[in-house]
C-alpha positions in Angstrom: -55.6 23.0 11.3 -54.3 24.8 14.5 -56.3 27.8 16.1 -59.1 27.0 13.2 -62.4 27.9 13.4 -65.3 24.9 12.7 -67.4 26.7 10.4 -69.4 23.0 9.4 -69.9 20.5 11.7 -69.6 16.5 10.0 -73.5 16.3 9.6 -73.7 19.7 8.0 -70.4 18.6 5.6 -72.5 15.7 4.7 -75.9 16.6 4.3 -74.8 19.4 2.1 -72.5 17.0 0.0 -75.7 14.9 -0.2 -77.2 17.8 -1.4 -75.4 18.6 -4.0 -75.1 14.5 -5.5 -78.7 14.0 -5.4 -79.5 17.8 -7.0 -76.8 16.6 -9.8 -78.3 13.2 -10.2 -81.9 14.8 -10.6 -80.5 17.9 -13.1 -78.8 15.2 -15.6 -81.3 12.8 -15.8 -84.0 15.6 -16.3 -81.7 17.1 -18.5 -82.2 13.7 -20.7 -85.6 13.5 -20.3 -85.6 17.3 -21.4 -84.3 16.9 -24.7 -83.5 14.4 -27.4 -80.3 15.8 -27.8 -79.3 14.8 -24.1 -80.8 11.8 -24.1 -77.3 10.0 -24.0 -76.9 11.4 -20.6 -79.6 8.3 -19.7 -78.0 5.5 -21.1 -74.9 6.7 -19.1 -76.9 6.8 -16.1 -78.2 3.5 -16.4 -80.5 3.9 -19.3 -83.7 5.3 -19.5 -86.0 2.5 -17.7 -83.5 2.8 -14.4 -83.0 7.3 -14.6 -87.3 7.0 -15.1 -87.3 5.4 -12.0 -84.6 6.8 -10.1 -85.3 10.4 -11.3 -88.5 11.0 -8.8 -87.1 9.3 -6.0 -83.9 11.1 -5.6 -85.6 14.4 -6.4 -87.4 13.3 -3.2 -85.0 12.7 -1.5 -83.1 16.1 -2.8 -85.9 18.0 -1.0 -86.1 16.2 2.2 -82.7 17.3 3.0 -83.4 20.9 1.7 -86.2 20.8 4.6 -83.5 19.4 7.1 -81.3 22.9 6.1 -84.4 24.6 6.8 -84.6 23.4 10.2 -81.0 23.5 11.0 -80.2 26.9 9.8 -83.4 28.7 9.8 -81.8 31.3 12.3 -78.8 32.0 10.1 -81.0 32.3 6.7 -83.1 35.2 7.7 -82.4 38.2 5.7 -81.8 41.2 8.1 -80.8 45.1 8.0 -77.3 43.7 8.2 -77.7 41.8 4.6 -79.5 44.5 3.3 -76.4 47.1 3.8 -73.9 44.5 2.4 -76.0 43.9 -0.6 -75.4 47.5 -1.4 -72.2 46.8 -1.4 -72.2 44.0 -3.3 -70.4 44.8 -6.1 -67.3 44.9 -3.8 -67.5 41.6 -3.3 -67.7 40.6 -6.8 -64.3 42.4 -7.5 -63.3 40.4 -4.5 -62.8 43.5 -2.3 -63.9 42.1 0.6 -62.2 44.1 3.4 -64.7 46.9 1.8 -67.2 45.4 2.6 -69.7 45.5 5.7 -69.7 43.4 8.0 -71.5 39.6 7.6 -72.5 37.1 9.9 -72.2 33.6 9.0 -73.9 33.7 5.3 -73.9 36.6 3.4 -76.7 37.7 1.2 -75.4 35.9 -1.7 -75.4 32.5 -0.1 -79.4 33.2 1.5 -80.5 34.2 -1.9 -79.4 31.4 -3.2 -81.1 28.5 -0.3 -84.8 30.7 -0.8 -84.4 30.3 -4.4 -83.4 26.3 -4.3 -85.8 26.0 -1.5 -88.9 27.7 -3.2 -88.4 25.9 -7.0 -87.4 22.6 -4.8 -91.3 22.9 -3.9 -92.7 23.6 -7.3 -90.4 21.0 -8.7 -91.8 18.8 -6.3 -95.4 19.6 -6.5 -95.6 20.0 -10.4 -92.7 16.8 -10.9 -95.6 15.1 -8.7 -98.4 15.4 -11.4 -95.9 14.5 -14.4 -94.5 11.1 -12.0 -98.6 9.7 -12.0 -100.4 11.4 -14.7 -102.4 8.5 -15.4 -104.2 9.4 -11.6 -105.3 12.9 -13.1 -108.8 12.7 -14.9 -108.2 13.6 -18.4 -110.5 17.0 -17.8 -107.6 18.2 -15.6 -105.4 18.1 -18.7 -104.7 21.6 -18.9 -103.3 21.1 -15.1 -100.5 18.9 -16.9 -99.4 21.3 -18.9 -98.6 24.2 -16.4 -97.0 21.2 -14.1 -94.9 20.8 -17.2 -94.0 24.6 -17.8 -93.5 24.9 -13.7 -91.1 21.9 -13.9 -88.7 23.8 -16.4 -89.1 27.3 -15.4 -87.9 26.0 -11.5 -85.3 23.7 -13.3 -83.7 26.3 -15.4 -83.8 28.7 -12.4 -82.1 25.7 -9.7 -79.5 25.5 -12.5 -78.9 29.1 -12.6 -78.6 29.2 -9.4 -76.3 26.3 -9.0 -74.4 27.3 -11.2 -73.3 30.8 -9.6 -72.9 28.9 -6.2 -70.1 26.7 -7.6 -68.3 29.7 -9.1 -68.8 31.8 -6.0 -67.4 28.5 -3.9 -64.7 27.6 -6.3 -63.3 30.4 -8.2 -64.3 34.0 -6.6 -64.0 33.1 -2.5 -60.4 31.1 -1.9 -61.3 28.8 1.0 -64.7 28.7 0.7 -64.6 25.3 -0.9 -62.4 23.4 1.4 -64.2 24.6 4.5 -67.4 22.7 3.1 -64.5 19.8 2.8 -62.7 20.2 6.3 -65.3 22.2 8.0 -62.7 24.1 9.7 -61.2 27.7 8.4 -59.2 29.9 9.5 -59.4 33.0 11.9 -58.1 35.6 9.3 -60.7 33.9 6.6 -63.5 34.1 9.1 -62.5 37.9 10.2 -62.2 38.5 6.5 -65.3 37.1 4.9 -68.0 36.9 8.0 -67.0 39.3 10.7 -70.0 39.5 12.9 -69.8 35.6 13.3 -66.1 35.2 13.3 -66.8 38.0 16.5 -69.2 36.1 18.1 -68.4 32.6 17.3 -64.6 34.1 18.9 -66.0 35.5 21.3 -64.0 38.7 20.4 
């Protein structure tokens, strides 16, 4: 794209799309093991024997690059007086008024809320998945620990899915361009001025 901006570099592009495959992996086959009623997700996963198996070890893996995000865009994820002022204005941006709104740098309040939140239940999934993956290494008086792993499990699960499923929208339907730039990793001036001024400024140098 000429006079593009690169907005994701190739290891951001694919870490994220890792990401997202190994989050999707882990929701369906939990989904399965969730409810009898989804159990056919399984058998079109492999069947239940290989998602049993697979389930833990991609949710592992799901994480790990969750703490590799962390690291890379720690910097850009802190919430600031800047977010705060834009999330006032938020409802602008939901009726996709965005020359309304204040100025962002290069993720707006929207997109932080939504890393914290897949950051902090990625933890408890992993810590409370943890105890259901080798119950049989918990002594049976630490039963009742079991049952809150369980209870943690769904309540991150359900709120991972929520999540996930407004940052699709948001990506897909509500911001044009916001999809293909996780694709090509490039966008354009006017979408950068548009969307994230203050990096668009300083990333320009303008």
């Amino acid at each position: 794209m000429e006079n593009s901006i690169l907005r994701y570099s190739l290891v951001e592009r694919v870490m994220h799309w890792i990401a997202a495959v190994t989050y999707c992996y882990v929701l369906l086959t939990g989904l399965a093991f969730y409810s009898p009623h989804l159990y056919w997700i399984a058998m079109v996963l492999g069947g239940a024997p290989t998602s049993r198996f697979w389930h833990p070890w991609i949710a592992v893996t799901f994480f790990g690059v969750l703490l590799w995000m962390l690291r890379t865009w720690a910097a850009d994820m802190r919430i600031t007086s800047v977010d705060r002022a834009w999330g006032k204005q938020m409802k602008r941006y939901i009726e996709n008024d965005d020359e309304a709104l204040p100025p962002i740098d290069r993720f707006n309040l929207g997109q932080k809320y939504f890393f914290w939140a897949m950051l902090f239940a990625g933890f408890v999934l992993l810590v409370s998945g943890t105890v259901l993956w080798i119950p049989e290494k918990l002594p049976w008086s630490l039963r009742d620990v079991r049952y809150i792993a369980v209870l943690l499990h769904v309540s991150s699960a359900l709120l991972t899915i929520g999540a996930f499923i407004i940052h699709v929208y948001m990506g897909t339907a509500m911001v044009r361009g916001g999809f293909t730039s996780i694709i090509r990793g490039e966008v354009s001036p006017a979408w950068a001025k548009m969307h994230h001024r203050l990096w668009y400024q300083r990333v320009a140098g303008k």
